[in-house]
C-alpha positions as CSV (number, residue, x, y, z in Angstrom):
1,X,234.7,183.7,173.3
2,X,233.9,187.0,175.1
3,X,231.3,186.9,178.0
4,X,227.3,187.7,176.8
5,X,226.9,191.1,178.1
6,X,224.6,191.0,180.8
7,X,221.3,193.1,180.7
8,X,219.1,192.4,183.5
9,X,220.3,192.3,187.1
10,X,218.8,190.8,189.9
11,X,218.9,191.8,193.5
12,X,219.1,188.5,195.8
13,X,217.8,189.4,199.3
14,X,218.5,186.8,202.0
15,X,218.1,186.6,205.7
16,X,221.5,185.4,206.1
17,X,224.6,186.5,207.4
18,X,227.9,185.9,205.3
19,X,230.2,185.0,208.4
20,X,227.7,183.1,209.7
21,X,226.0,181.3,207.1
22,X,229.6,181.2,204.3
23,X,229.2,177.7,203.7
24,X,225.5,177.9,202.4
25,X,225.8,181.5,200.5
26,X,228.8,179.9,199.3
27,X,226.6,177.0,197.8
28,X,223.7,179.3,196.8
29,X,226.2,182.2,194.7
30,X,227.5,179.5,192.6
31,X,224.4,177.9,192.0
32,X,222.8,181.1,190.6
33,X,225.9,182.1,188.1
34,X,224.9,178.2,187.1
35,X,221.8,178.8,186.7
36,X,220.8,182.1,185.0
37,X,220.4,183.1,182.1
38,X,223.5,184.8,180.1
39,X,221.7,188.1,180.0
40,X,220.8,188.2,183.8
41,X,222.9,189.1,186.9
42,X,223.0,188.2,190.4
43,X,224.0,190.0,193.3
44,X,223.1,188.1,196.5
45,X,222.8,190.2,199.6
46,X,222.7,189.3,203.5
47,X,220.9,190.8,206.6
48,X,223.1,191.6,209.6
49,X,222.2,190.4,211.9
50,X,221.1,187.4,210.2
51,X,217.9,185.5,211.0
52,X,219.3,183.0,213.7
53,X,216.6,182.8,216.6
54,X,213.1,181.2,215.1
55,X,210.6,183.5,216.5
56,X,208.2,185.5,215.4
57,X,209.5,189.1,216.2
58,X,213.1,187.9,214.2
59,X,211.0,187.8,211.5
60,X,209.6,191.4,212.1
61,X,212.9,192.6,212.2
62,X,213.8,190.5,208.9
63,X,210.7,192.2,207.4
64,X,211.9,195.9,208.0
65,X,215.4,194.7,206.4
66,X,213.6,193.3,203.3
67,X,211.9,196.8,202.6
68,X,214.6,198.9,202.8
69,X,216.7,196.4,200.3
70,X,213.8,196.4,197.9
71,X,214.2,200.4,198.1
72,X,217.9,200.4,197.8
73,X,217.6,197.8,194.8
74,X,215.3,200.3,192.9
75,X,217.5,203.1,193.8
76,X,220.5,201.1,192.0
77,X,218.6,200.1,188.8
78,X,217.9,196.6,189.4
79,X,215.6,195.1,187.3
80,X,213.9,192.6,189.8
81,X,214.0,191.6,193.6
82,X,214.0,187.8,194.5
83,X,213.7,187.5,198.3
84,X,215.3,183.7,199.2
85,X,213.5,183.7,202.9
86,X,210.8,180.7,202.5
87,X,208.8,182.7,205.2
88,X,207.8,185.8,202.7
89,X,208.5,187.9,205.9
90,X,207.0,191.4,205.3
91,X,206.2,190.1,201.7
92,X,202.8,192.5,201.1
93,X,204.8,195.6,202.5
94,X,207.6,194.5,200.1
95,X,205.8,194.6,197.2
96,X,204.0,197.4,198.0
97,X,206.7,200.2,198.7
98,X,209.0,198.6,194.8
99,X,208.0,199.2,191.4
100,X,210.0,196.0,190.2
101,X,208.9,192.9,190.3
102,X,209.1,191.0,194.1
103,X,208.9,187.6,194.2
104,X,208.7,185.7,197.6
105,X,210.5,182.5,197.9
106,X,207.8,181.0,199.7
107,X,204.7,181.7,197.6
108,X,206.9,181.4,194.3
109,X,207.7,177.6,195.3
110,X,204.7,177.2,197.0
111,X,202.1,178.0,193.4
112,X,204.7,176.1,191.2
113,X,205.3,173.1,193.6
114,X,201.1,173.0,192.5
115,X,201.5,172.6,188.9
116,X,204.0,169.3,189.6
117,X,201.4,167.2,191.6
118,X,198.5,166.8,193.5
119,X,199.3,167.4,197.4
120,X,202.3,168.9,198.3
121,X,204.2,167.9,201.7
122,X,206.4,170.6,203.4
123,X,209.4,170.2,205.6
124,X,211.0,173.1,207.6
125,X,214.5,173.2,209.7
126,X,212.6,173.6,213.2
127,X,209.5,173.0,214.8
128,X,209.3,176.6,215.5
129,X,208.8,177.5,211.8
130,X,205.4,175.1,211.8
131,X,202.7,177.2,212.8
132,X,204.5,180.3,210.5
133,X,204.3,178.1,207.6
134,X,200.6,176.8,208.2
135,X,199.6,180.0,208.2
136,X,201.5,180.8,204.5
137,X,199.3,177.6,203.5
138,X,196.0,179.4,204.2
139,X,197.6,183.2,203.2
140,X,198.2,181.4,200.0
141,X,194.6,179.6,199.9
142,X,196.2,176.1,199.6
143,X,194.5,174.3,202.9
144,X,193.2,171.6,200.3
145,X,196.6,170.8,197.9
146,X,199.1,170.8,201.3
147,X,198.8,167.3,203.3
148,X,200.7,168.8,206.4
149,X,203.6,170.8,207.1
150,X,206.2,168.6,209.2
151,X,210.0,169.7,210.4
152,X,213.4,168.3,211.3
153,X,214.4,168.3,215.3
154,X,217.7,170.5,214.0
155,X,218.9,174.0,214.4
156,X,219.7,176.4,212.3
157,X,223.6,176.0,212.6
158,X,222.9,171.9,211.6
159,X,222.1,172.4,208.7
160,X,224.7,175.1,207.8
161,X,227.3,172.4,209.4
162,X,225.9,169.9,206.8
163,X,227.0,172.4,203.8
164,X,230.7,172.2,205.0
165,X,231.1,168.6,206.9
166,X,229.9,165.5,205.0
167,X,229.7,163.7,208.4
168,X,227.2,166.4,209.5
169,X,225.2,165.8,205.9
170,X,224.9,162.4,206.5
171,X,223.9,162.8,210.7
172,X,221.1,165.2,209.4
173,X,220.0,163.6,205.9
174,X,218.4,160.7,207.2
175,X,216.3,163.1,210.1
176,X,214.8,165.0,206.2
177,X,214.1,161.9,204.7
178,X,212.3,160.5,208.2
179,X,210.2,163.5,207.8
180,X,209.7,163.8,204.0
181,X,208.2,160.1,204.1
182,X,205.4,160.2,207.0
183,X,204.1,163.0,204.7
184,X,204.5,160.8,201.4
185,X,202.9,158.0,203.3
186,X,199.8,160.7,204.0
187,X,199.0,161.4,200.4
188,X,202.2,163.7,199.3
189,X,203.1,163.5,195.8
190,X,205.5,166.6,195.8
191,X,207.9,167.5,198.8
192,X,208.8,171.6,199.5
193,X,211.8,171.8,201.8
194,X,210.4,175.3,203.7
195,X,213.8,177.5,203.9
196,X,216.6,178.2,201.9
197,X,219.0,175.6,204.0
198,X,217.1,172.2,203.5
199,X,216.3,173.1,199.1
200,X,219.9,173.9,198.6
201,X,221.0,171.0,200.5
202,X,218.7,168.2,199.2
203,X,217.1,169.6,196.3
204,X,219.7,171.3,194.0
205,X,220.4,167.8,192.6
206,X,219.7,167.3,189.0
207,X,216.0,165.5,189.5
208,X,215.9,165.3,192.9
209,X,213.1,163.4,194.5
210,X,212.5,160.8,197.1
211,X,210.3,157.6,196.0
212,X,209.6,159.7,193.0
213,X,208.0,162.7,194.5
214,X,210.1,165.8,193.2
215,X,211.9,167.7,195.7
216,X,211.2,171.2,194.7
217,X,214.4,173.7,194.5
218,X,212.8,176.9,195.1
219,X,215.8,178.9,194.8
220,X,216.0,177.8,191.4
221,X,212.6,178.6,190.9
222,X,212.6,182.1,192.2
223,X,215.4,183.2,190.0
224,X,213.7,182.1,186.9
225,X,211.0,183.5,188.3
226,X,212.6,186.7,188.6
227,X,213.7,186.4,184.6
228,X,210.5,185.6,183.7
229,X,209.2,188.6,185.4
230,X,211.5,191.3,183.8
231,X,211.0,189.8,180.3
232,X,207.2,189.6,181.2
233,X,207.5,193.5,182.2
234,X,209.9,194.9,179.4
235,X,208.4,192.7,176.3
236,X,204.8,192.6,177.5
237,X,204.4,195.6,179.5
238,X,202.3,193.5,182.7
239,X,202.6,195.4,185.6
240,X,205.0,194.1,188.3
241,X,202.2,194.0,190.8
242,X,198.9,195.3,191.6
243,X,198.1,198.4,193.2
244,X,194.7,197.6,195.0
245,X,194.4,196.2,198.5
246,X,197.4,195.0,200.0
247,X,200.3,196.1,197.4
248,X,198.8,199.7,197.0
249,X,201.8,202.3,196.8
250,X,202.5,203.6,200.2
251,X,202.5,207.6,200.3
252,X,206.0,209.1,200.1
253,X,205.8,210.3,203.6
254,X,205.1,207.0,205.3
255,X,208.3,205.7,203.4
256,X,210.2,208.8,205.2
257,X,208.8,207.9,208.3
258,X,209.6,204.4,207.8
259,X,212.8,205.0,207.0
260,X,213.3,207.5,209.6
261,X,212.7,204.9,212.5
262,X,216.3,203.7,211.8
């Protein structure tokens, strides 16, 4: 049986690096051609240098990256961009300069994780990414559904360890799950792994959950997403975003100068 020709493609942006992230883009490519739709593409695409220190002005940088990929993805044809950094760095500006749909990975789990319970519970991959992530709770206006925002005492390269070695899985699991219940125990009913890492690592399960709560896989979710957005924009004709306050169309020559900066 021949292939379904594909239609629609999707550009994947990550903050990762492919030498020094293999294992997990490894794990996250294979999971999209699984996932998707016959009629949709993926291309997934890396930052060099990737998004290995957890502070603030990496995620500046990360930001700039993420704008000029949504630019080059337009300039290409793609048909959507679905960014897979939980921290929606540069998100607004994103949006703002691409007339295909953006979705953010972190406000794309974030709304949906909503619609499967009452108070969500989020882990991250380091206590640097805390306060970052408290503030996406009140960007997004979701003080009241989020119990607390709690992380793992891991780095980055831990968790990346854990997608290769099943001895490092099993050393880091039980730190997630140590986490994931003192927020259950608080009133959780739904748990978002905040990142990339900790979703593809113990959410990609069929039905994952712990004590019932789901485990939300957001990098399944922003790729349907993503499909749901082109067919929303092609069949229905909604706009990919809107073009008042923060997502209003940059002039052409701030682009150029944006671009210029190197």
């Amino acid at each position: 049986m021949m292939e379904a020709k594909k239609k629609f493609k999707i550009w994947f942006q990550g903050a990762t690096d492919r030498v020094h992230m293999a294992p997990y883009i490894t794990r996250v490519e294979a999971h999209l051609k699984a996932i998707l739709d016959p009629e949709f593409s993926a291309t997934f695409n890396t930052t060099t240098p990737p998004a290995t220190t957890t502070h603030a002005l990496t995620e500046f940088r990360i930001a700039g990256a993420f704008v000029r990929g949504a630019l080059e993805a337009e300039r290409q044809g793609y048909d959507a961009m679905a960014i897979t950094h939980f921290q929606d760095a540069g998100l607004a500006e994103v949006k703002s300069v691409a007339e295909i749909p953006v979705l953010g990975l972190g406000e794309t789990t974030l709304y949906h994780a909503c619609t499967l319970g009452r108070k969500l519970g989020l882990v991250t991959i380091n206590p640097a990414f805390v306060p970052w992530h408290e503030d996406q709770v009140i960007r997004y206006g979701l003080q009241q559904r989020v119990i607390g925002v709690r992380a793992v005492d891991a780095k980055v390269s831990d968790f990346i360890d854990a997608f290769a070695r099943q001895d490092a899985f099993e050393a880091l699991l039980p730190k997630w799950q140590r986490e994931c219940r003192i927020l259950l125990d608080a009133g959780a009913d739904v748990i978002v792994p905040a990142g990339g890492l900790p979703m593809m690592l113990f959410g990609a399960e069929h039905g994952a959950n712990l004590d019932g709560a789901p485990i939300v896989n957001g990098i399944t979710l922003v790729a349907k997403a993503a499909e749901m957005a082109i067919k929303l924009r092609r069949a229905a004709g909604m706009a990919a975003v809107s073009r008042r306050s923060n997502y209003a169309k940059p002039p052409e020559k701030a682009i150029q100068e944006f671009l210029g900066q190197g």
